[in-house]
N, C-alpha and C positions, 0 to 999 in steps of 0.2 A: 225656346232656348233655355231658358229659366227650367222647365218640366225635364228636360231633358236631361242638363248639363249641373244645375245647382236642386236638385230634388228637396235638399234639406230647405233653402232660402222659398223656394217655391212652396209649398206644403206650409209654411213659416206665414206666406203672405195670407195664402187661401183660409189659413186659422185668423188671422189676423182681421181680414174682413168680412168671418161670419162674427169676431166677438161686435160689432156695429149693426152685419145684416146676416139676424140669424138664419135666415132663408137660405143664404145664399149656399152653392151643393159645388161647384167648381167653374172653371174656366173652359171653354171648348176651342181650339184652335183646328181649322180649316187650312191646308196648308196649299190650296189651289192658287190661292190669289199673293203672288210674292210682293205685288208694287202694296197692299196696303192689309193691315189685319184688321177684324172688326170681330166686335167686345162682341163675342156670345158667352153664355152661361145658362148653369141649370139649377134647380135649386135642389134642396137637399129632399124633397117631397117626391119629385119628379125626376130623378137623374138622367130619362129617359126622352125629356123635352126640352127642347133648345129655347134658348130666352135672347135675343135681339138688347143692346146697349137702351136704347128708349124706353125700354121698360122700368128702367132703377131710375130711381128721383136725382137730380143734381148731388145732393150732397153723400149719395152713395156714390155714383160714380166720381167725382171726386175724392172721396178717401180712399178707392179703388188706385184712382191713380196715385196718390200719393206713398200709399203704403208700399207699390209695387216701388215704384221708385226709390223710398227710404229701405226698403227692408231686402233687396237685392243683395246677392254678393257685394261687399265693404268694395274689393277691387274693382268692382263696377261701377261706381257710384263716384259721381264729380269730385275731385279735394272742395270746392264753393259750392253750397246749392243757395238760390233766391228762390223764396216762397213767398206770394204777395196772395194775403190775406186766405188763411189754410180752410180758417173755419165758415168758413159762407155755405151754407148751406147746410151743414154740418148740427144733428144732434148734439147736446150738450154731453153725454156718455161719448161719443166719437171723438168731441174735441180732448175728451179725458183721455183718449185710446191715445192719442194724433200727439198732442204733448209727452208721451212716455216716449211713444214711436223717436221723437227727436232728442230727448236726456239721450236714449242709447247711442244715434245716429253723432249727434255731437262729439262725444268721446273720440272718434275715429275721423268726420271729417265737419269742415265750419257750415255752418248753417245762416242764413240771413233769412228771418223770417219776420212780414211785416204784419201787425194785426191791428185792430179795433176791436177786439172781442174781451169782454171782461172774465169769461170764461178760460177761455185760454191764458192771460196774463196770472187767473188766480190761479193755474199749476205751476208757474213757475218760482224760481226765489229770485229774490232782489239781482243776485249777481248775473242770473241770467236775462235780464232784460235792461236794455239801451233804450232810455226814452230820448224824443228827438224834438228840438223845439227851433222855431224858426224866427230869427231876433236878429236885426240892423243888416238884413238881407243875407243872413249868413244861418247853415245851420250850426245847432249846438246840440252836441252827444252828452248825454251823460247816464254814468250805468251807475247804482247804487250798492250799497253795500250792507247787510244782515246786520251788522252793528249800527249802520246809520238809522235804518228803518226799523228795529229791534222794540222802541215803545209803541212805535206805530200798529204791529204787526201783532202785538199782545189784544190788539181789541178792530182790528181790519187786515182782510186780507189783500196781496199784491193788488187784484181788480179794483177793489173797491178805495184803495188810495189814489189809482189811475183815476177812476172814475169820477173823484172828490176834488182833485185837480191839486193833489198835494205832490205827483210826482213831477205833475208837466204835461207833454203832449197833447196839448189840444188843437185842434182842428184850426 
């Protein structure tokens, strides 16, 4: 549907997940089987030979899925999306790709994305991230602000004051 209907968002994705796996050449869609689709691909060496889902490591096919998902036609795409923990699996260059993928995605619809990744929290700025802490059985939200964190951020980045336990969030 995407190849068919949105060529520009399609072409969009398939750029999008060779910049993570250069290999990869495109999508192949089988349209025999209506009840289920199943991930083939080829790579860009080979456009000639069909590649089976098992063959890409976890953390490609999930940014496979994610990018299709975020980077679809905007009117396709939920007003809420929940993401629980994007980068598992994920090269650290990916998780670079995966956090821009959502700056854009965000401007058009709300995102709830939950991480542990120091990687991912250092692409963000203060105002985008809600750290969550859990005190007298109750949680507590709090999202920070560029002025507040502003000496801090002169000599650490977002991850590494997570990771110091100057914002919160600990386990």
């Amino acid at each position: 549907m995407l190849r068919k209907r949105y060529e520009k968002q399609y072409h969009r994705i398939v750029e999008t997940v060779r910049l993570v796996a250069p290999f990869f050449g495109d999508f192949i869609y089988r349209p025999e089987d209506q009840e289920y689709v199943k991930l083939e691909w080829t790579q860009r060496e080979k456009p000639d030979t069909p590649f089976k889902a098992h063959i890409l490591s976890d953390g490609t096919l999930r940014f496979i899925c994610l990018a299709t998902l975020l980077l679809q036609p905007v009117e396709l795409i939920p007003d809420t999306i929940l993401i629980d923990e994007p980068e598992l699996g994920l090269h650290p260059y990916a998780i670079s790709v995966l956090a821009d993928i959502f700056k854009q995605v965000s401007k058009k619809r709300q995102l709830i994305v939950s991480t542990q990744s120091v990687e991912l929290v250092n692409e963000l700025s203060p105002e985008d991230v809600i750290v969550v802490d859990y005190e007298d059985d109750a949680s507590i939200f709090r999202r920070f602000s560029q002025d507040e964190l502003s000496g801090w951020l002169e000599e650490y980045s977002m991850g590494e004051l997570w990771k110091r336990n100057i914002l919160g969030g600990r386990p």
